[in-house]
LUMRO-360321 format. One line per field, with one value per residue (C-alpha): residue in three letters; chain; z, x, y. Coordinates in nm, 4 decimals. Layout:
% residues N
aa: [ALA  ...]
ch: [A  ...]
z: [Z  ...]
x: [X  ...]
y: [Y  ...]
END
This chain:
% residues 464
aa: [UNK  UNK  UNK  UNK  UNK  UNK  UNK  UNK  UNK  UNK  UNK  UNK  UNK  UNK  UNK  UNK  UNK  UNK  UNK  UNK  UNK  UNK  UNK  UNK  UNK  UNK  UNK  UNK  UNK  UNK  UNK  UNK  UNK  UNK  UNK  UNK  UNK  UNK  UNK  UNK  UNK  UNK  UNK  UNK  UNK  UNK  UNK  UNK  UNK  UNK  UNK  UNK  UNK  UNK  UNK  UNK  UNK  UNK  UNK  UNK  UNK  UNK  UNK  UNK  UNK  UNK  UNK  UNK  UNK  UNK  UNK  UNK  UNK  UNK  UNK  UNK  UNK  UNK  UNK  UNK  UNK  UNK  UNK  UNK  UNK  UNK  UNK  UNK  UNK  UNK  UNK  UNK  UNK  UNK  UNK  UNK  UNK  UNK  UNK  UNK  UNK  UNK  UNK  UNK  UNK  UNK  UNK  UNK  UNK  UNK  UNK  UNK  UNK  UNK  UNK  UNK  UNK  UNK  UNK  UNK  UNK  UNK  UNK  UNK  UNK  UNK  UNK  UNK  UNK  UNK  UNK  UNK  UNK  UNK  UNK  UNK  UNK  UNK  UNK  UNK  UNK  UNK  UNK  UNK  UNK  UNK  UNK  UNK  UNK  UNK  UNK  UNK  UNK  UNK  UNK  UNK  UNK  UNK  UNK  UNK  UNK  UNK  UNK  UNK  UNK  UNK  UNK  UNK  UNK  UNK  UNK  UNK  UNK  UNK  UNK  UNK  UNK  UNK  UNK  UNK  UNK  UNK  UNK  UNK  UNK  UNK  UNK  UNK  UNK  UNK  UNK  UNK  UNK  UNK  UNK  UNK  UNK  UNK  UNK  UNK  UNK  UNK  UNK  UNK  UNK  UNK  UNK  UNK  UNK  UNK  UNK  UNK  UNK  UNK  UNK  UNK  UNK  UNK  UNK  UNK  UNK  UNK  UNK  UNK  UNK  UNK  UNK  UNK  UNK  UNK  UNK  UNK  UNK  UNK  UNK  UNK  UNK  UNK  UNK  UNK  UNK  UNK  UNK  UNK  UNK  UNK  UNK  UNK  UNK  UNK  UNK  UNK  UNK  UNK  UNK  UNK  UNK  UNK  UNK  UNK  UNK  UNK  UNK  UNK  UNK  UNK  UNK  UNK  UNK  UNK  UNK  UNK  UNK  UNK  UNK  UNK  UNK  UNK  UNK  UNK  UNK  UNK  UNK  UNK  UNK  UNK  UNK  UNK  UNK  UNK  UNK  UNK  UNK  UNK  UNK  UNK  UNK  UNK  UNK  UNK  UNK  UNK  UNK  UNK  UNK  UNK  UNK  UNK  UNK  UNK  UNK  UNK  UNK  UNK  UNK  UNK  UNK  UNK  UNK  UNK  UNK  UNK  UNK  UNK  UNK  UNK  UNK  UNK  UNK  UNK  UNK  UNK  UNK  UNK  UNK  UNK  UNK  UNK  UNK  UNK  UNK  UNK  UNK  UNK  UNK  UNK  UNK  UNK  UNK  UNK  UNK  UNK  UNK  UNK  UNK  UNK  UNK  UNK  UNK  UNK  UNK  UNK  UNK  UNK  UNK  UNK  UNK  UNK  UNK  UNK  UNK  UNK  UNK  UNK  UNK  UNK  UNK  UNK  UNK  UNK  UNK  UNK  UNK  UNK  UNK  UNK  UNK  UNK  UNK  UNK  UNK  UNK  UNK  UNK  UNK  UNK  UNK  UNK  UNK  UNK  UNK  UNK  UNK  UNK  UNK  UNK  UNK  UNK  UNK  UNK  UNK  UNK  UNK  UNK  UNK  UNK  UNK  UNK  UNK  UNK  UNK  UNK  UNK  UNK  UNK  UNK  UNK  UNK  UNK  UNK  UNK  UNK  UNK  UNK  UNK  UNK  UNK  UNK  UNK  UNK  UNK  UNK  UNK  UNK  UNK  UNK  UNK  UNK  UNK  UNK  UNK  UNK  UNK  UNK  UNK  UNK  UNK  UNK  UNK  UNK  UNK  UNK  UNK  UNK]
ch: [A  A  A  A  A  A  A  A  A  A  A  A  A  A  A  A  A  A  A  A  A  A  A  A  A  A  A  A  A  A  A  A  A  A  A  A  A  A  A  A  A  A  A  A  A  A  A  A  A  A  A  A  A  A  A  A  A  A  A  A  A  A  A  A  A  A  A  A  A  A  A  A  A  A  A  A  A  A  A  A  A  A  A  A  A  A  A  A  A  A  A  A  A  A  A  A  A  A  A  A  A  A  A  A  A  A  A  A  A  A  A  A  A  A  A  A  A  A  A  A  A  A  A  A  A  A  A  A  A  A  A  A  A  A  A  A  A  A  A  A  A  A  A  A  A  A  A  A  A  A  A  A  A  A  A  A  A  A  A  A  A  A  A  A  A  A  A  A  A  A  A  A  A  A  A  A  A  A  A  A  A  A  A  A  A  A  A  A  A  A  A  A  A  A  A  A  A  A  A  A  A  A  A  A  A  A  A  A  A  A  A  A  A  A  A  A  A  A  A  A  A  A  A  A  A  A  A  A  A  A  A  A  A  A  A  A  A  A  A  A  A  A  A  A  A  A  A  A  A  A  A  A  A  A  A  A  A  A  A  A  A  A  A  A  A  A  A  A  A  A  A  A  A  A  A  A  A  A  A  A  A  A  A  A  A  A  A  A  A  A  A  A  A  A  A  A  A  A  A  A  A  A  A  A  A  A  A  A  A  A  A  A  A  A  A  A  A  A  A  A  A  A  A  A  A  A  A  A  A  A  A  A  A  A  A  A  A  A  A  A  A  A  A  A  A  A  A  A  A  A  A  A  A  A  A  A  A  A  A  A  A  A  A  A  A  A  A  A  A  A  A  A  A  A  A  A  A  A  A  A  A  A  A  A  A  A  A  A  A  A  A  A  A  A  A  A  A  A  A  A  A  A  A  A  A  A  A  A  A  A  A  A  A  A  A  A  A  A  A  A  A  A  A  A  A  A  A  A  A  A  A  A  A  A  A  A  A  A  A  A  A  A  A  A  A  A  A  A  A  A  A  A  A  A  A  A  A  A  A  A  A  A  A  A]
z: [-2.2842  -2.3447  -2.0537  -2.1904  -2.5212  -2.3672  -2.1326  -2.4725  -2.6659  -2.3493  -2.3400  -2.7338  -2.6993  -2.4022  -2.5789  -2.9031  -2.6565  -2.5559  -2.8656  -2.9726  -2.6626  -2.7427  -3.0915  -2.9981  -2.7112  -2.9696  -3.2670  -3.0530  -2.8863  -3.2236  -3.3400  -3.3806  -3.1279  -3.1644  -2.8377  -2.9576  -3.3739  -3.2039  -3.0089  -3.3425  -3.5210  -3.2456  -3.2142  -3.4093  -3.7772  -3.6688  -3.6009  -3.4313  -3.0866  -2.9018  -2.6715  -2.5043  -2.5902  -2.3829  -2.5708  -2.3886  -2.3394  -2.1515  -1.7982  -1.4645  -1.2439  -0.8505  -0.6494  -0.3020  -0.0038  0.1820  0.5665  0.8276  1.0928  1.4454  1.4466  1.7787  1.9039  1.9229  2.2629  2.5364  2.9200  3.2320  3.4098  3.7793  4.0444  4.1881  4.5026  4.7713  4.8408  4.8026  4.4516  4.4672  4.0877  3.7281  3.4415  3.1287  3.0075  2.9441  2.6216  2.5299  2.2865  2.5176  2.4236  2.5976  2.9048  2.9445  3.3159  3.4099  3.7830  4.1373  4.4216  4.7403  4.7372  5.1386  5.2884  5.0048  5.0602  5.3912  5.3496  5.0556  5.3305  5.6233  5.3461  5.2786  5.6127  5.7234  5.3720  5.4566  5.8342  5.7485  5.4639  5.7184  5.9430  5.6026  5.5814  5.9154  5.9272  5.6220  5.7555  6.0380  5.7631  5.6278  5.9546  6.0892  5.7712  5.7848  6.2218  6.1024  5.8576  6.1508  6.3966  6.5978  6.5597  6.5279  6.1867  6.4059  6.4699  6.1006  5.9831  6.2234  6.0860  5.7069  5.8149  5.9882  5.6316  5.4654  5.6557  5.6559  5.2698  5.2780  5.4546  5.2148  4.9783  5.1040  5.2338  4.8473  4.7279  5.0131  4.8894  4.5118  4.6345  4.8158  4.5006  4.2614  4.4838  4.5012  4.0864  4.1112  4.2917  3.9601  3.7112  3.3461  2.9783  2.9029  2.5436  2.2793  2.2684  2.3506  2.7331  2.8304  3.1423  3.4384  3.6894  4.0475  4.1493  4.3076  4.7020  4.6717  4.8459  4.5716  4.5897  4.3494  4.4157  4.2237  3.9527  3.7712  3.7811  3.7136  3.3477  3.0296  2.7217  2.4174  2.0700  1.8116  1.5298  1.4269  1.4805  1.3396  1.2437  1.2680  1.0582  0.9579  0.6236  0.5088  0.5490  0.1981  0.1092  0.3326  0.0684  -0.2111  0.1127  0.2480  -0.0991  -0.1237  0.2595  0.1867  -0.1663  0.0721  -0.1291  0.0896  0.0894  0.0742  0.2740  0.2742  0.5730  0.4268  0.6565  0.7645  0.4185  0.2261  -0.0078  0.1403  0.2444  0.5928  0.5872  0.3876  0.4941  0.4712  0.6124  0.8848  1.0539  1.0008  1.3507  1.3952  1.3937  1.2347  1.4670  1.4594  1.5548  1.2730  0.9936  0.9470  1.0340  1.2084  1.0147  1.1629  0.9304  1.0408  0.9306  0.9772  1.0783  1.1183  1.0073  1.3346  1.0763  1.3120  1.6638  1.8755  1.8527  1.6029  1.3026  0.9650  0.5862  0.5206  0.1640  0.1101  -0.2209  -0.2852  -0.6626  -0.9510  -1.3081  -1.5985  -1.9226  -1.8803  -2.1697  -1.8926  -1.9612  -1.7855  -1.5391  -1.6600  -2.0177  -1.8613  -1.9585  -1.8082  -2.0042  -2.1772  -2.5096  -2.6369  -2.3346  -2.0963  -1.8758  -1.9337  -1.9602  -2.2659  -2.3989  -2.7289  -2.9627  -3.2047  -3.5325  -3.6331  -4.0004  -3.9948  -3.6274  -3.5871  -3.2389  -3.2272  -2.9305  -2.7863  -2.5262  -2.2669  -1.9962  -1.7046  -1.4903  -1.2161  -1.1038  -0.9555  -0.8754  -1.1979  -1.4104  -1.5032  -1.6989  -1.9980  -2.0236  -2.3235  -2.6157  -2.7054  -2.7430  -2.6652  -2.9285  -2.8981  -2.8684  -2.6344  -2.5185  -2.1734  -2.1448  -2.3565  -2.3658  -2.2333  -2.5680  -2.7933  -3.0094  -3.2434  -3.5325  -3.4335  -3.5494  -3.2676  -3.2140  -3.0843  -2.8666  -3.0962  -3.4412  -3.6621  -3.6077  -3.8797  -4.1287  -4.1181  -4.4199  -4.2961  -4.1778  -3.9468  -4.1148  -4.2470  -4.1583  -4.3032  -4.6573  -4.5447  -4.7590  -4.5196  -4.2862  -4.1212  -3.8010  -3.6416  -3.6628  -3.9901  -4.0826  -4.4442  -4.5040  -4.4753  -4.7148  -4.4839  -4.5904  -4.5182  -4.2271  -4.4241  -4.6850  -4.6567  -4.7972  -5.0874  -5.3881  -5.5057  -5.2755  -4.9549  -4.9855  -4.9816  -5.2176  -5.4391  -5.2340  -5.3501  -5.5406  -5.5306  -5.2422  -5.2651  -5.3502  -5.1259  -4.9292  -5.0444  -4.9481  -5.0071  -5.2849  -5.1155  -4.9176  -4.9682  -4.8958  -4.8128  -5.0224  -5.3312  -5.3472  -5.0556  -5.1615  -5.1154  -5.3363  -5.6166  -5.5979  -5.2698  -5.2951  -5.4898  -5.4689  -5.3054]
x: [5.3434  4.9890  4.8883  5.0102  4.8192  4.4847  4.5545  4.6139  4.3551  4.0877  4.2679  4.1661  3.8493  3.7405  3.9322  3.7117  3.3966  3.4756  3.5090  3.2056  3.0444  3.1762  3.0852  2.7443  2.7043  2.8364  2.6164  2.3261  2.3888  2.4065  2.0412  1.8513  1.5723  1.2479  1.3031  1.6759  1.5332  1.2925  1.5777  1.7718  1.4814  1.3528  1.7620  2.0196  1.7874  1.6895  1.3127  1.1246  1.1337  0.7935  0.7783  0.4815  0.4118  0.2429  0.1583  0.2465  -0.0350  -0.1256  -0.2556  -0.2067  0.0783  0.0564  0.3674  0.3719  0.5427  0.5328  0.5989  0.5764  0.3592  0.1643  -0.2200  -0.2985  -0.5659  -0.6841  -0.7879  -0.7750  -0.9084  -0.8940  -1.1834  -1.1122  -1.3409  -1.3571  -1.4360  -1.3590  -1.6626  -1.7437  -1.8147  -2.1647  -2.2611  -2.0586  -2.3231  -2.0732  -1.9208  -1.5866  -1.5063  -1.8268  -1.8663  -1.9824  -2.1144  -2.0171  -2.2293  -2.3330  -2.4003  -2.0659  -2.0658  -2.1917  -2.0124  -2.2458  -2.3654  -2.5370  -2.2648  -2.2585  -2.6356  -2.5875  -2.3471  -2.5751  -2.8427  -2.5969  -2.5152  -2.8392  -2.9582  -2.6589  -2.7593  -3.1339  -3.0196  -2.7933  -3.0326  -3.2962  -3.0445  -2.9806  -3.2836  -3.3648  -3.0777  -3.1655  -3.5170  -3.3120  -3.1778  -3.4248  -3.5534  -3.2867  -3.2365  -3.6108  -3.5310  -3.1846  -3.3715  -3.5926  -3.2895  -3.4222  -3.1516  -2.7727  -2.5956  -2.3210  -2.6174  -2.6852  -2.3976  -2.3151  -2.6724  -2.5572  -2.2144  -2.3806  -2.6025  -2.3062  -2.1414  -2.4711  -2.4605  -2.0855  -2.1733  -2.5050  -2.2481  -1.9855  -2.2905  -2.4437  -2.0341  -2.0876  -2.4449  -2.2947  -1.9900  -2.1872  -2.4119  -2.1066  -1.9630  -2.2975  -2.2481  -1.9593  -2.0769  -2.2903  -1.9783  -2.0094  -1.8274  -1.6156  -1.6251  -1.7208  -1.5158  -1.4566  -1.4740  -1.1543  -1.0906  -1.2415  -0.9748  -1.1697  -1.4310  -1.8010  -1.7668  -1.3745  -1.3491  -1.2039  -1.0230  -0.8591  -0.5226  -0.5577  -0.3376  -0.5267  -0.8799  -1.1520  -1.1765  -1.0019  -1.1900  -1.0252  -1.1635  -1.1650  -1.3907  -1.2152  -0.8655  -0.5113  -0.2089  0.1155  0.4190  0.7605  0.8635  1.2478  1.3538  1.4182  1.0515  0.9602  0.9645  0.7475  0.5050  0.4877  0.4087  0.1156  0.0467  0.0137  -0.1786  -0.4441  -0.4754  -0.6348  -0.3613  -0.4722  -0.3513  -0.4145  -0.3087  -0.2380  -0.1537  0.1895  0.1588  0.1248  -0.1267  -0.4575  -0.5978  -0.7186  -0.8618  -0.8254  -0.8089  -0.6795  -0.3530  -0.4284  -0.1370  0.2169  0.4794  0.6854  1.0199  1.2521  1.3629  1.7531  1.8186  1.6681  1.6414  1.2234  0.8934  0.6664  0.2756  -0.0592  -0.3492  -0.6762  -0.9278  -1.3189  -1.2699  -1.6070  -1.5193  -1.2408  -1.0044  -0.7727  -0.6466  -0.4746  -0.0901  -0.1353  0.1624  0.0721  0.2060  0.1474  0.1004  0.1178  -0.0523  0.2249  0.1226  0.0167  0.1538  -0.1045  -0.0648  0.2237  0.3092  0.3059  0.4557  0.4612  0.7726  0.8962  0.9198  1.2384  1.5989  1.8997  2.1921  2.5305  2.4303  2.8022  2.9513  2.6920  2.4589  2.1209  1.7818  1.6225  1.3174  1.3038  1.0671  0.8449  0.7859  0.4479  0.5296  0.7485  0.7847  1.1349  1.2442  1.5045  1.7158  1.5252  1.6862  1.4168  1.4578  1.2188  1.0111  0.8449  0.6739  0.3627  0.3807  0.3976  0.3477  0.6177  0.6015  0.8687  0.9691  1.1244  1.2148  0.8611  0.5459  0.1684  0.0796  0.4306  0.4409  0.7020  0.8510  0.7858  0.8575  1.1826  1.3493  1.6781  1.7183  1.6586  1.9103  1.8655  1.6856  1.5471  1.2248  0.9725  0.6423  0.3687  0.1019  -0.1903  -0.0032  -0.0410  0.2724  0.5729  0.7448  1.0704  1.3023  1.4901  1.3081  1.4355  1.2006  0.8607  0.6017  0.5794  0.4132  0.3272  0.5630  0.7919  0.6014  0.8797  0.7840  1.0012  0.8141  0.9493  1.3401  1.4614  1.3936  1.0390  1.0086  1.0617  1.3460  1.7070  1.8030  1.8178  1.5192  1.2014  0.9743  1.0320  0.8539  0.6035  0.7751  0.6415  0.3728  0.4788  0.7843  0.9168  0.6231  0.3045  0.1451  0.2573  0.1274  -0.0023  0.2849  0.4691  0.5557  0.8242  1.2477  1.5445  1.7380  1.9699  1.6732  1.5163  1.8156  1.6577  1.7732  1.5713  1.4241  1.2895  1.0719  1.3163  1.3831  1.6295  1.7483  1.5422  1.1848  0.9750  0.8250  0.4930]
y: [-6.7159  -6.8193  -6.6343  -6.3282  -6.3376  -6.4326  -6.1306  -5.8873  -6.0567  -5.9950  -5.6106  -5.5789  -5.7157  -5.4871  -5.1846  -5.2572  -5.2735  -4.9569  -4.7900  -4.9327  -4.8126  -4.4495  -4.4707  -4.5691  -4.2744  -3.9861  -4.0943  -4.1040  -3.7787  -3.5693  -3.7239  -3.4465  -3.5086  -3.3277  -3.0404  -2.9827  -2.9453  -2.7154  -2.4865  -2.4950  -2.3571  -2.0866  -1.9847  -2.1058  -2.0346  -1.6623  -1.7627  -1.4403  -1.4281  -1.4613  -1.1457  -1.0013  -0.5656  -0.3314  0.0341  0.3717  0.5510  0.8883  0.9464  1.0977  0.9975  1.0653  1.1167  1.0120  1.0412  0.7195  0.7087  0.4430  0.6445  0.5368  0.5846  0.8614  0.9061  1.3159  1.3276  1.0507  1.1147  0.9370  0.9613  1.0586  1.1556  1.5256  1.4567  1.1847  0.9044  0.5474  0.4260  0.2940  0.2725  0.2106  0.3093  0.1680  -0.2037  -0.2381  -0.1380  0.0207  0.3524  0.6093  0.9587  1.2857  1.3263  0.9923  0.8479  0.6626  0.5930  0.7330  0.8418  0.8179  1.1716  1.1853  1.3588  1.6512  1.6701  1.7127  2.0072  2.1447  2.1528  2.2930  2.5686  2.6554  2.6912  2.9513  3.1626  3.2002  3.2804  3.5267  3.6925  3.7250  3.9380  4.1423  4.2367  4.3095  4.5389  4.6755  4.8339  4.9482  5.1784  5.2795  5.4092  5.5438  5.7521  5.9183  5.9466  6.1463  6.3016  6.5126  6.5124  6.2598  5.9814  6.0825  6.0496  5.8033  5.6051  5.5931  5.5163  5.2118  5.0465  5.1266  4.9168  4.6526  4.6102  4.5750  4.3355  4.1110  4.1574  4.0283  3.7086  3.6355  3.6406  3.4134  3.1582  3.1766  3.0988  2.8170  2.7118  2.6739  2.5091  2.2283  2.1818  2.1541  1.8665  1.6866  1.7225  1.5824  1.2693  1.2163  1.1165  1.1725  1.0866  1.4074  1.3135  1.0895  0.7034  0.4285  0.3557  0.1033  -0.1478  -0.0131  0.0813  0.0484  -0.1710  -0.1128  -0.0315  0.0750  0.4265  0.6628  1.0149  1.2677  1.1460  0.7978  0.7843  0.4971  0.7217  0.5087  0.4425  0.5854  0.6434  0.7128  0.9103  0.7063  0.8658  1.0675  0.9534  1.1020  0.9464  1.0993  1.0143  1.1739  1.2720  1.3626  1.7512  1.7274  1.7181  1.9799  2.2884  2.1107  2.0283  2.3483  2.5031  2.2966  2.3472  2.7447  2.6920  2.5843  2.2369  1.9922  1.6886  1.2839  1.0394  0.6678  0.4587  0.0731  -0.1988  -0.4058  -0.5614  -0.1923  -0.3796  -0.2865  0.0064  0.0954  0.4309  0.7438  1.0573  1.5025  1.5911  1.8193  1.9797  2.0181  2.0484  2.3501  2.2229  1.9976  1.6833  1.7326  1.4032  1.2409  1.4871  1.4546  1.7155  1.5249  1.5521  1.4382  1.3306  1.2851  0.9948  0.9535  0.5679  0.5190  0.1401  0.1212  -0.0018  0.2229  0.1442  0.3698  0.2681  0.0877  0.0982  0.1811  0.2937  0.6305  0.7438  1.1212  1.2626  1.5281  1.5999  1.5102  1.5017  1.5729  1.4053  1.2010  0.9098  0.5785  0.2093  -0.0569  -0.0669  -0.3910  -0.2603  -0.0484  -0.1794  -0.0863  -0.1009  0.1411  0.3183  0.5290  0.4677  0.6025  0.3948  0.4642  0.3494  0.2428  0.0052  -0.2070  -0.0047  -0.2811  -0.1653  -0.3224  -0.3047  -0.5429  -0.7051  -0.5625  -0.3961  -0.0741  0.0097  0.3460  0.5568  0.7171  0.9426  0.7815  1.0315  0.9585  0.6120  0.4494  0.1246  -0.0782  0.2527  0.4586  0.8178  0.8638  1.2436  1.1329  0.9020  0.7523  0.8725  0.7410  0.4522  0.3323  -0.0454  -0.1721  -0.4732  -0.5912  -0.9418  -1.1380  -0.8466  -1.0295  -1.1759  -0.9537  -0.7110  -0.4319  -0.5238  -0.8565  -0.9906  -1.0657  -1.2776  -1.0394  -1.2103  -1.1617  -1.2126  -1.5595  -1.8029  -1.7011  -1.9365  -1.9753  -1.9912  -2.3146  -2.6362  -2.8804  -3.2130  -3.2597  -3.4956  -3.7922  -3.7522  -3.4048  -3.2125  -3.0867  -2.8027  -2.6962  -2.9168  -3.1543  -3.4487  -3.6305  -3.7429  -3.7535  -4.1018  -4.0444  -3.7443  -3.4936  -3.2090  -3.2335  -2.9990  -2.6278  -2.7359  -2.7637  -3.1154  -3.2667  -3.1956  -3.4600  -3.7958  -3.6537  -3.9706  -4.3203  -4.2746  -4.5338  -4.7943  -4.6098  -4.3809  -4.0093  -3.7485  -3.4169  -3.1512  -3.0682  -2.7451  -2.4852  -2.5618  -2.3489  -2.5333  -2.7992  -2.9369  -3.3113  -3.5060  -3.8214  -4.0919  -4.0482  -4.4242  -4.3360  -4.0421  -3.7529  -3.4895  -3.5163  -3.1450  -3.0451  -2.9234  -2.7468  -2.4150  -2.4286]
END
């Protein structure tokens, strides 16, 4: 029996605990502290709402056509001998920018100098027999002339001179031939670039039929890039193509934040790729920087157009939302008369990055909202930026002995206002324990309701 009441009096005692505990936790969760008086006052009171404005202005918006296209080179050559020989020279470096005509290697020239010389000797043989025969006919034609020589003789001479004439000619064609191969022993660039790894080394014998040739060299400057654009584009391009409006194009790189080279759209292909629905284009760029490499992958941007005299906001200023049922887009207009925002329904045009055109709704000197929009609502007040801090027409608890500013640094024992008035009137010093304070700030009637021994207000503050 005695165990049983110690048991419910150490039940009671830990249930009392408990609600003491509770008690405890509750009133010390619904003390205003100085953040939540704060959120009360920026929220719950209808403070203004601290946005940040941008103002439409006007200006020029570019539309673009972007494309992901592959940097080509416009002409690349590998270098390959003519003729067959033993490569006894290499005039370039790997890698090296070579100019058109430039030396690039030697092919051992002795046995085309040899035939150059064999060739030469059969043409001045034979063009001495030319012209023997020749003054044969010229005889013989002043002998037939006085009967003394038959015409049959004649005429065989005149064919024989003929014939002789025939073979100068084919031992000239020889002569030229031989020359043109000892050319080709001498090897030169066939254009302007950059020279690549060199396919053959010195003393390897070399012929026409290697694939690999003996270097390639590659134009770089200028260089193209071709890209594909959507079939759908293709009639406002081709109305600019035939206006005979020279077209921009920037290459950027993988990132599509900086830009590589700029350059003129050049050509346009001749058909439409069925398979994917594009027209392939090729653009052409200086690069006299080499910010280009052949194959290399690049963003294209197109300059299509531009539109004149556009009013432009910033893109975040844009809301997206249901005005009478419809979804639309609309921004939060700021009135600067009296920091309000209105609900304003736009019609968005075209964009450029972080700019976007309105084609209606607002006009240039509007201010807009571009930042807090997500709590705003028609008719709210708002905080611009540059503007002086607004009071409030409920404070949250003065300072104390300060007269109740509004801030939440004071209680009500101390002289600050209860929580919908600001300070009290003349106890905002040390109250009943000292001489009076400065007066103190303005409260809505049923403010100052500290205790009023303590320097609170009787009937909440007065008027500043």
């Amino acid at each position: 029996m005695a165990g049983s009441k110690k048991t419910r009096r150490l039940v009671l005692f830990f249930g009392a605990l408990l609600v003491v505990g509770l008690g405890a936790f509750v009133w010390i969760a619904r003390q205003p502290t100085p953040d939540r008086a704060q959120q009360r006052g920026r929220f719950g009171l209808g403070a203004p709402m601290a946005v940040n404005v941008a103002t439409a202005t006007t200006g020029d918006i570019p539309i673009h056509l972007s494309a992901l296209g592959t940097i080509t080179p416009l002409a690349t050559v590998t270098v390959k001998t003519q003729i067959g020989g033993q490569l006894q020279q290499l005039a370039f470096t790997e890698g090296q920018m070579v100019e058109k005509g430039q030396f690039l290697a030697q092919i051992d020239p002795r046995p085309y100098e040899n035939s150059l010389a064999q060739a030469e000797g059969v043409l001045a043989r034979d063009e001495a027999q030319l012209r023997n025969v020749q003054r044969d006919v010229e005889r013989y034609a002043n002998l037939a002339s006085q009967q003394q020589v038959s015409e049959q003789q004649l005429a065989t001479t005149k064919s024989l001179a003929e014939q002789l004439a025939g073979t100068v000619a084919t031992d000239k064609a020889q002569v030229s031939s031989a020359r043109l191969n000892l050319t080709y022993a001498h090897i030169t660039a066939p254009l302007s670039g950059r020279a690549g790894l060199r396919q053959v080394d010195l003393g390897n014998y070399v012929t026409p039929g290697d694939v690999n040739g003996i270097v390639v060299i590659t134009q770089l400057q200028p260089i193209s890039a071709i890209f594909p654009i959507p079939e759908d584009n293709v009639p406002a391009l081709m109305r600019r193509v035939h206006s005979g409006d020279a077209l921009g194009v920037d290459a950027f790189d993988r990132s599509n934040t900086t830009v590589l080279a700029s350059g003129k759209l050049q050509t346009v292909d001749n058909e439409l790729d069925t398979t994917t629905g594009t027209l392939k284009l090729r653009a052409v760029f200086d690069n006299k920087d080499e910010q280009l490499f052949p194959n290399q992958f690049v963003n294209i941007r197109l300059l299509l157009d531009t539109l004149r005299d556009q009013v432009i906001v910033p893109a975040a200023a844009i809301q997206k939302g249901t005005m009478d049922g419809k979804a639309t887009s609309f921004v939060y207009l700021v009135d600067p008369a009296d920091s309000t925002v209105s609900v304003r329904a736009v019609s968005v045009g075209m964009a450029d990055g972080e700019r976007v055109a309105i084609t209606n709704g607002i006009a240039a000197g509007d201010i807009v909202v571009t930042e807090g929009g997500d709590r705003l609502r028609d008719g709210a007040r708002v905080q611009l930026p540059d503007a002086p801090p607004q009071q409030t027409t409920s404070g949250v608890g003065g300072a104390r002995g300060a007269g109740g500013d509004g801030t939440p640094r004071g209680n009500r024992r101390n002289g600050g206002g209860g929580p919908n008035g600001g300070g009290g009137g003349n106890g905002g010093g040390n109250g009943a324990f000292g001489g009076k304070g400065p007066p103190g700030g303005g409260g809505a009637p049923g403010g100052g309701q500290g205790r009023r021994r303590q320097g609170g207000g009787a009937a909440g503050g007065e008027t500043g």
